[in-house]
C-alpha positions as CSV (number, residue, x, y, z in Angstrom):
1,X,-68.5,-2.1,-20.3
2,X,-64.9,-3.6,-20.2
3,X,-63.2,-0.6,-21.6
4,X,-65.4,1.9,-19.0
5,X,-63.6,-0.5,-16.3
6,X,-60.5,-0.4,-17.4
7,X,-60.6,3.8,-17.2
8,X,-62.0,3.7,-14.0
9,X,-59.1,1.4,-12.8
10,X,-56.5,3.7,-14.1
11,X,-58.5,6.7,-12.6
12,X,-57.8,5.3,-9.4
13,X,-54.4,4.1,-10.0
14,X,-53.3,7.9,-10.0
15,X,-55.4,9.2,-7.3
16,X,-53.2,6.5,-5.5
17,X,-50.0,8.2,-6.5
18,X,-50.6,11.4,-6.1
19,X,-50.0,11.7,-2.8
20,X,-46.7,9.6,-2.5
21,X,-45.5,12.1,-5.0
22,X,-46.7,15.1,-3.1
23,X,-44.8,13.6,-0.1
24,X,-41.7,12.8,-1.9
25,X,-41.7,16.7,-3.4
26,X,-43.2,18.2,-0.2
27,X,-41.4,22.1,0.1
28,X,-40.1,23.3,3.7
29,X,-42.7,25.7,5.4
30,X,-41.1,29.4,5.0
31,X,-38.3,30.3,8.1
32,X,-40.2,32.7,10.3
33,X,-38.9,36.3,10.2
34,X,-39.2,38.4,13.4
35,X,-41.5,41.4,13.2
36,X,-38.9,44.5,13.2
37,X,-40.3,47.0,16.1
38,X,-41.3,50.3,14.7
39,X,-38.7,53.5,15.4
40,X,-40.7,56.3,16.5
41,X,-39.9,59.7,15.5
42,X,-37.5,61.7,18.0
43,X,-36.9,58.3,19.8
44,X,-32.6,56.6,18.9
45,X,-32.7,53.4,18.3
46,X,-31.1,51.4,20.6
47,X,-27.8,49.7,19.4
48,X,-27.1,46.2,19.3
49,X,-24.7,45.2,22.0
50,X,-21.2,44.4,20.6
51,X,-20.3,41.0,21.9
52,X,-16.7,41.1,23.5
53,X,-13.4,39.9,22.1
54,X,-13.0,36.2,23.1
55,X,-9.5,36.3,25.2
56,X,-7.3,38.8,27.6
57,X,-7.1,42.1,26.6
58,X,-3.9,43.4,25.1
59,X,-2.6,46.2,27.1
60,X,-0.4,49.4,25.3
61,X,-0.6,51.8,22.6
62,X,-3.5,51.4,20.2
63,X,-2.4,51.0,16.4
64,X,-4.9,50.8,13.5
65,X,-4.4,48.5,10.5
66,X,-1.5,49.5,8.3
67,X,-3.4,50.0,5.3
68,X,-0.6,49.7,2.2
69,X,-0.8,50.6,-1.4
70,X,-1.1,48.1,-3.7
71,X,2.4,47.2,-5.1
72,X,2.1,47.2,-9.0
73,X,-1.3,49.4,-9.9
74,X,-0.4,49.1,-13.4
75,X,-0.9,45.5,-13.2
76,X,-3.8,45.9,-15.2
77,X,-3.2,48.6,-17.8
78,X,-2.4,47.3,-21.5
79,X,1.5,48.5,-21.8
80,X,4.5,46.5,-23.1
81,X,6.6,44.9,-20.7
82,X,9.6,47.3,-20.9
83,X,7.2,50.1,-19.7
84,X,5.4,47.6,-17.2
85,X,8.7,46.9,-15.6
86,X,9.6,50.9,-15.1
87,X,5.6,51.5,-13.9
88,X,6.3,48.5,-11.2
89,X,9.4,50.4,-9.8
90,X,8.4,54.4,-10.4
91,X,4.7,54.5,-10.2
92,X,5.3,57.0,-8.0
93,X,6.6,59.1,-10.5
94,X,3.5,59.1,-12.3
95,X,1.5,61.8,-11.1
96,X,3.9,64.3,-12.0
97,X,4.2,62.7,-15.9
98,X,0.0,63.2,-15.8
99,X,0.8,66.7,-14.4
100,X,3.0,67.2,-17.1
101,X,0.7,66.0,-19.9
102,X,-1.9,68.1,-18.3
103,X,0.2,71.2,-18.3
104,X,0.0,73.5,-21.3
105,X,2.0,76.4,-23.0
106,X,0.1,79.2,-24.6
107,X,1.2,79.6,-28.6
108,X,1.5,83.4,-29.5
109,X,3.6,85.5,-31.9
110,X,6.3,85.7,-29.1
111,X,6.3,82.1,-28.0
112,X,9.6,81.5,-29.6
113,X,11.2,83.5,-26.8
114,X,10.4,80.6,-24.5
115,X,12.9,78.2,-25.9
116,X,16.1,80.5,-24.6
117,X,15.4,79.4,-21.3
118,X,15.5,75.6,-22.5
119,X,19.1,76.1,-24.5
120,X,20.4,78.1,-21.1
121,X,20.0,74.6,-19.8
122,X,21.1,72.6,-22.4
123,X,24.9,74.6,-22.6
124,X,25.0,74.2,-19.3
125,X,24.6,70.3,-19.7
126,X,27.3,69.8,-22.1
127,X,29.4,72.1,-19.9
128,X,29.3,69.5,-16.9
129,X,30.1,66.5,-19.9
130,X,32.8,68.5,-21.7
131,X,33.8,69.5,-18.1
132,X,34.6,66.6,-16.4
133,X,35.9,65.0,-19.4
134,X,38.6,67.4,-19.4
135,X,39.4,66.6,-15.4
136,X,40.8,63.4,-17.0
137,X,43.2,65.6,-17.7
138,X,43.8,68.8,-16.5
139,X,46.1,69.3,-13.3
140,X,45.3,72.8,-11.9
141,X,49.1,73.8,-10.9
142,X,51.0,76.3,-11.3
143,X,53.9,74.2,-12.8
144,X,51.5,71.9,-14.9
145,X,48.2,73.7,-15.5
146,X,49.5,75.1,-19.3
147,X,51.1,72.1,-20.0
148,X,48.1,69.5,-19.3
149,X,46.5,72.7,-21.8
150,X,48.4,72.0,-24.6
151,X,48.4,68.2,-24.2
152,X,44.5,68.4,-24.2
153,X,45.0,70.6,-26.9
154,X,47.7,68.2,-29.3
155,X,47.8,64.8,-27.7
156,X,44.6,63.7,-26.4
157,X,42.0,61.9,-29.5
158,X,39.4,64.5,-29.9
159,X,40.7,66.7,-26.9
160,X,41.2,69.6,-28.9
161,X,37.5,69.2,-29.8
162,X,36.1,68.7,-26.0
163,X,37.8,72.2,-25.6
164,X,36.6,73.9,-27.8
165,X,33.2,72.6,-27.4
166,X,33.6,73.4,-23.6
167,X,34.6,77.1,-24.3
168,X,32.3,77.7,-26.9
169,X,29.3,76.3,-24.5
170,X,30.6,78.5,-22.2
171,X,29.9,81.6,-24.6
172,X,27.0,80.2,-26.0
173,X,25.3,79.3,-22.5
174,X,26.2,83.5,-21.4
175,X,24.2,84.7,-24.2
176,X,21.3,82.3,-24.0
177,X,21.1,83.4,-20.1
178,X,21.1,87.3,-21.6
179,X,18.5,86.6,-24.1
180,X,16.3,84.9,-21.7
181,X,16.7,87.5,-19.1
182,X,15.8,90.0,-21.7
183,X,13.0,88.5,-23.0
184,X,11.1,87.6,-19.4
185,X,11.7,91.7,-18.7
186,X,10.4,92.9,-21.4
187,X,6.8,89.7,-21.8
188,X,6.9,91.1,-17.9
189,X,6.7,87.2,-17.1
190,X,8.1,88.4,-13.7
191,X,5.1,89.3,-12.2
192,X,3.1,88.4,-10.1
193,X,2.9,85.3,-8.7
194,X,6.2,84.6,-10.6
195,X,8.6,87.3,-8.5
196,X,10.6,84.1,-6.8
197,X,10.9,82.8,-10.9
198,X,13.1,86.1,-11.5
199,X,14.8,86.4,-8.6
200,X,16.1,82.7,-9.1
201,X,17.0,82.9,-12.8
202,X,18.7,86.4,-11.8
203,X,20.9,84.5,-9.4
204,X,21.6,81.8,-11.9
205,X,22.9,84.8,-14.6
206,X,25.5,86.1,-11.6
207,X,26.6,82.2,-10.7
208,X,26.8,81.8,-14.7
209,X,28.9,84.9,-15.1
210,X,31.1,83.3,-12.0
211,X,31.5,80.2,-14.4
212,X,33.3,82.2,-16.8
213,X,35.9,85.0,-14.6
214,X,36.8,81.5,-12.2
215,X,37.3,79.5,-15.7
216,X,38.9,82.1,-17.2
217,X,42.5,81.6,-15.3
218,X,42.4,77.7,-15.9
219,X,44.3,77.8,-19.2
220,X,47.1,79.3,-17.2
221,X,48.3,81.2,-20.4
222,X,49.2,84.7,-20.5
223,X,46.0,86.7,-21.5
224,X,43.9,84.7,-18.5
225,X,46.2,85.8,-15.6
226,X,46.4,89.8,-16.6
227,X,43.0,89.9,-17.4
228,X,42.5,87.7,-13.8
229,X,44.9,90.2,-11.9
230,X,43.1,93.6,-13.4
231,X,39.7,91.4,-12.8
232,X,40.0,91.1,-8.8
233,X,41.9,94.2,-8.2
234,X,38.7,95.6,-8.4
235,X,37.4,95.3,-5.4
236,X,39.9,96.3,-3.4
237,X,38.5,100.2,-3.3
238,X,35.1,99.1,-2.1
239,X,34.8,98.8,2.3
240,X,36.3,95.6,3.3
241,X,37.4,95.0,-0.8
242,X,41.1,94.1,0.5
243,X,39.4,90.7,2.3
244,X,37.3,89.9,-1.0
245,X,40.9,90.1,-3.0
246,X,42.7,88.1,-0.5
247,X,39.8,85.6,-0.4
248,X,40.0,85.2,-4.4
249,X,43.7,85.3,-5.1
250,X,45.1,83.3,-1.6
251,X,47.2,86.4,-1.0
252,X,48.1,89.8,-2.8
253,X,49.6,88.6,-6.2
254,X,47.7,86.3,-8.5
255,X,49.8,82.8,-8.4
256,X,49.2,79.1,-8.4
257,X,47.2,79.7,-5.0
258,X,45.0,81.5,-7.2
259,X,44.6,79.1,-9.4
260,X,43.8,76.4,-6.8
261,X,40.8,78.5,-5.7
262,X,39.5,79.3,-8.9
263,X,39.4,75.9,-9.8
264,X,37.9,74.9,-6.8
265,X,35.7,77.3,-7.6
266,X,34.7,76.6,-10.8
267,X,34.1,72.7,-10.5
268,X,32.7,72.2,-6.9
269,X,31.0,75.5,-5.1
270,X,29.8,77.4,-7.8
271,X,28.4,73.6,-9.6
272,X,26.9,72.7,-6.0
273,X,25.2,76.3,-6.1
274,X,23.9,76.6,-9.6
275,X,22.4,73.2,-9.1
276,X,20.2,74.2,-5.9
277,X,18.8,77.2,-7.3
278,X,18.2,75.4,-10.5
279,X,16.0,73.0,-9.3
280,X,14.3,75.5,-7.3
281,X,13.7,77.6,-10.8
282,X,12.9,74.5,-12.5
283,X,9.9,73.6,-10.0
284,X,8.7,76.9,-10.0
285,X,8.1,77.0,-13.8
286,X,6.7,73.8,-13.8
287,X,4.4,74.8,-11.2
288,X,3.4,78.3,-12.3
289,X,3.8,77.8,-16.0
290,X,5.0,79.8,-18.6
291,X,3.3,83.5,-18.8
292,X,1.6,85.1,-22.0
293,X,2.3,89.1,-22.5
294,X,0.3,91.7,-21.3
295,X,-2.9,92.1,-22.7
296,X,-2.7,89.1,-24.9
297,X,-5.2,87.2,-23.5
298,X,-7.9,89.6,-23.4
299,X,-7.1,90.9,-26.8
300,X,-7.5,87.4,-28.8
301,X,-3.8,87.4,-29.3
302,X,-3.3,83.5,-28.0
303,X,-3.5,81.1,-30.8
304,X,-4.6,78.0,-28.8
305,X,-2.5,76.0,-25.9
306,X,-0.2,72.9,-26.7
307,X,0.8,70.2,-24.3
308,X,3.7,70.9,-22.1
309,X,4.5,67.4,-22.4
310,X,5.4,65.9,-24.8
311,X,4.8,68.7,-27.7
312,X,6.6,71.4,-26.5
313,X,9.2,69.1,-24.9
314,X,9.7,67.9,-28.6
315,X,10.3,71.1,-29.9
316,X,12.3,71.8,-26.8
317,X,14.2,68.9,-28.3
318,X,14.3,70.2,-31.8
319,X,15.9,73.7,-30.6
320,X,18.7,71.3,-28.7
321,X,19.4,69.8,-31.3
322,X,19.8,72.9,-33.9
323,X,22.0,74.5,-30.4
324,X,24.3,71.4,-30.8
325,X,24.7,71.6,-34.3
326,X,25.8,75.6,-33.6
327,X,28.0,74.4,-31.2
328,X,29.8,71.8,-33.3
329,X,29.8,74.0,-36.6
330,X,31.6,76.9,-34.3
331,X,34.2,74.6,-32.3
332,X,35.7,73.6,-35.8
333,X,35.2,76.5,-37.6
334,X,36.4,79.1,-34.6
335,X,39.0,77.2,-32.4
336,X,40.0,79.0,-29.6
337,X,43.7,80.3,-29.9
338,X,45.9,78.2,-26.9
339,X,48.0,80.9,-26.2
340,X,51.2,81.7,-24.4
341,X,51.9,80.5,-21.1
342,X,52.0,83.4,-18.3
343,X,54.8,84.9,-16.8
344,X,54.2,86.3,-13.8
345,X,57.2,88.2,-13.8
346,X,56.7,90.0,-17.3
347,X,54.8,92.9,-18.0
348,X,51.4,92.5,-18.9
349,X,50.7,93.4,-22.7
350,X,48.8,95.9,-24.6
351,X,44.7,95.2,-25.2
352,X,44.3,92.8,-22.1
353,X,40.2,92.6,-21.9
354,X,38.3,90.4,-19.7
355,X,35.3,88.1,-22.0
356,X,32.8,89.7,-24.2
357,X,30.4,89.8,-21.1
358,X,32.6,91.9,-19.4
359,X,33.4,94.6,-21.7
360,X,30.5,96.6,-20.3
361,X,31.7,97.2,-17.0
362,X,35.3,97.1,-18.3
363,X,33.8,100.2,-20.6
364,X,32.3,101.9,-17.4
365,X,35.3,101.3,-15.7
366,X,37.5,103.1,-18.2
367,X,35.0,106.2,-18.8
368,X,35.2,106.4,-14.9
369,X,38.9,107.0,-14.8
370,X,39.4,109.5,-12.2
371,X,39.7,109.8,-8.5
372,X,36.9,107.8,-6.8
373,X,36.0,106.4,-10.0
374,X,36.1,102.4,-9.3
375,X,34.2,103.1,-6.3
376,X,31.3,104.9,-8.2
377,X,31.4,102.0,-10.6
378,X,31.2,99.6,-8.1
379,X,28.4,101.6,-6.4
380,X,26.4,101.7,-9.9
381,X,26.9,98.2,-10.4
382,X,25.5,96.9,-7.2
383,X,22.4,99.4,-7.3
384,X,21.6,98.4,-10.4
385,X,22.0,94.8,-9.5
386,X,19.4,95.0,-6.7
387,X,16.8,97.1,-8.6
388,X,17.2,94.6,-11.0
389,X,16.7,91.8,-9.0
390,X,13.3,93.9,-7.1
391,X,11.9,94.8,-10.2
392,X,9.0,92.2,-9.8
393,X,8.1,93.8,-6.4
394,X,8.1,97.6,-7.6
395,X,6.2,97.1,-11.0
396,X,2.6,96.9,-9.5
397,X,1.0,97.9,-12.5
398,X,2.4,94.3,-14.0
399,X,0.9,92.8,-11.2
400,X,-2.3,94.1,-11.9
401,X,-2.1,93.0,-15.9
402,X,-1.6,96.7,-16.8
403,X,0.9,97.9,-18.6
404,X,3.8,99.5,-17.5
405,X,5.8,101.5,-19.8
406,X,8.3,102.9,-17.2
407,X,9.8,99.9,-16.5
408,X,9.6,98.8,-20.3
409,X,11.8,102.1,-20.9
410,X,13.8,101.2,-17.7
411,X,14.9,97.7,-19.6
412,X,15.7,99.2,-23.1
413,X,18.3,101.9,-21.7
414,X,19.8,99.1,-19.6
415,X,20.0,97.1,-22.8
416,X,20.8,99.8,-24.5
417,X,23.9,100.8,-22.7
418,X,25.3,97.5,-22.1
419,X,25.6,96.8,-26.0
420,X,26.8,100.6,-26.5
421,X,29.8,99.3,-24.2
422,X,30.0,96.1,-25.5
423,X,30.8,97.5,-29.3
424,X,32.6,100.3,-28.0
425,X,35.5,97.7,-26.6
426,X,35.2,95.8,-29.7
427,X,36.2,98.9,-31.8
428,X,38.8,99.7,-29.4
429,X,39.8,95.9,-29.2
430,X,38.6,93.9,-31.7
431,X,37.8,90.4,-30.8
């Protein structure tokens, strides 16, 4: 009976508590949510109204948010702090490295010819170092010209060597230009849509041919100022040729006012020019790419594509680098004889020849001695100069990927007959 009490009493003892519990624990009754009316079909809802601006309205022109890039987006790429630092300054030059390491060469059995083009450009290079090391130097008078030569040539540490490094570039960066000229006619890499390609890189072969007749005189020594006077009396049968003669020379006779131009020449307009059109070559072969022969593509012929960047740009590299060694190897080996200095007064002497790269037209011009002759030289070199330069725009069957054999025939008896002059003033001449 006692311990049937006792359970009872505890029994009722929670029933008590329950409920102070249930208050103290009590949840909040659920926030009511308004219905949302029904949208018939066909019928707009009707917009909320925008509550106005608190304040005056602001009067003038209206000007959206200036919305601004982010000022490192790298900030969170995994890089060492060297790169992270260039990233924070030229991250807008990174779209055109991914465009780079996107673009791609194809690899055939004449991809080799596409590395002329790259050593064009790299003579050229050490032609502006080599070049404006010797402006330390060089004073381009008529009084001092041969004499700042030879002190170059004697006095100066390693000036004898920046000479002959900048004449042998000189040579070097002429035949590269050739080769690469050659090369693109006959792989038809002019056509289309790469006609603005040729017509630049044709323009840069005449400016690089002006490198070497205005650099010729600069030595001031006897075989650069006959082979400068026979070089712009040229002209002078050609319509209007006496102004072109004046313009060169500063007068009638080939003196120290001819040397002033040609110099001027030679380091600031034809330098100013050769840059523009470079980059304007440059940017269309990075944007068009290089171009695979002919038939290649269709025939299996294309080994596989490599990265423009940095694998052919490494090879690139590798093909400097052999170019240098050339260059080095031929500037000790082959120096460049100094000369005598010229006398205008004296009579020019026997075998006077303009550069290697000359001796074609000097051949034509010596086969075409007779009345009229220089004229119909002239004529033949300029019509050949601007069906040259249009080739791109005639060959339709290029443009079309078909082959055209014509033209291919047109290139080799151009070729042909400028190294059948060539040789024939080197057996006449010698070197």
């Amino acid at each position: 009976m006692g311990e049937s009490r006792n359970m009872a009493e505890e029994n009722n003892n929670k029933q008590a508590a329950a409920p102070k519990q249930a208050a103290a624990g009590k949840p909040k009754p659920p926030a009511k949510v308004k219905p949302v009316p029904a949208v018939k079909p066909g019928v707009p809802a009707k917009a909320k109204p925008v509550p106005a601006a608190a304040g005056p309205a602001k009067k003038g022109v209206y000007k959206p948010a200036e919305v601004r890039a982010e000022a490192n987006p790298f900030k969170d790429s995994k890089t060492s702090g060297f790169s992270s630092w260039l990233q924070e300054r030229f991250h807008v030059l990174n779209p055109v490295i991914d465009y780079l390491r996107k673009k791609e060469v194809p690899r055939h059995r004449l991809s080799f010819w596409y590395y002329f083009g790259g050593l064009t450009l790299f003579f050229f290079i050490v032609q502006i170092i080599t070049g404006l090391l010797l402006l330390l130097y060089y004073k381009p008078t008529e009084a001092e010209a041969f004499a700042r030569f030879v002190y170059i040539q004697t006095e100066v540490p390693f000036g004898w060597l920046i000479r002959q490094v900048h004449a042998w570039s000189a040579n070097l960066m002429v035949l590269m230009a050739f080769i690469h000229m050659f090369s693109t006619f006959f792989m038809k890499a002019y056509r289309k849509p790469r006609e603005l390609m040729w017509v630049s890189g044709f323009i840069l072969l005449v400016l690089t041919l002006g490198f070497g007749f205005t650099g010729y005189l600069l030595p001031w020594n006897e075989l650069a100022f006959f082979a400068t006077q026979i070089g712009t009396e040229v002209p002078k049968v050609a319509p209007g040729g006496e102004f072109i003669v004046k313009l060169l020379r500063g007068g009638d006779e080939v003196t120290g006012e001819t040397l002033t131009r040609m110099f001027a020449m030679h380091v600031v307009l034809l330098p100013g020019l050769v840059m523009l059109v470079l980059s304007a070559h440059l940017m269309l072969m990075q944007v068009l790419g290089a171009s695979s022969p002919i038939g290649y593509k269709e025939a299996g012929l294309i080994k596989g594509y490599e990265k423009f960047f940095p694998n052919f740009l490494a090879k690139d590299g590798i093909g400097w680098m052999i170019g240098f060694a050339l260059l080095i190897y031929l500037a000790v080996m082959f120096p460049w004889e100094i000369g005598v200095k010229a006398d205008p007064l004296a009579a020019a002497p026997d075998g006077i020849k303009p550069e290697w790269y000359f001796w074609a037209q000097f051949q034509l011009l010596k086969d075409l001695k007779f009345e009229g002759g220089e004229l119909l030289a002239i004529i033949i070199f300029t019509v050949g100069a601007i069906v040259w330069i249009l080739v791109p725009f005639m060959d339709k069957q290029a443009s079309r990927e078909e082959r055209s054999p014509l033209f291919t025939i047109f290139g080799l008896v151009v070729l042909a007959l400028m190294l059948i002059g060539t040789f024939r003033v080197y057996l006449e001449y010698g070197w």
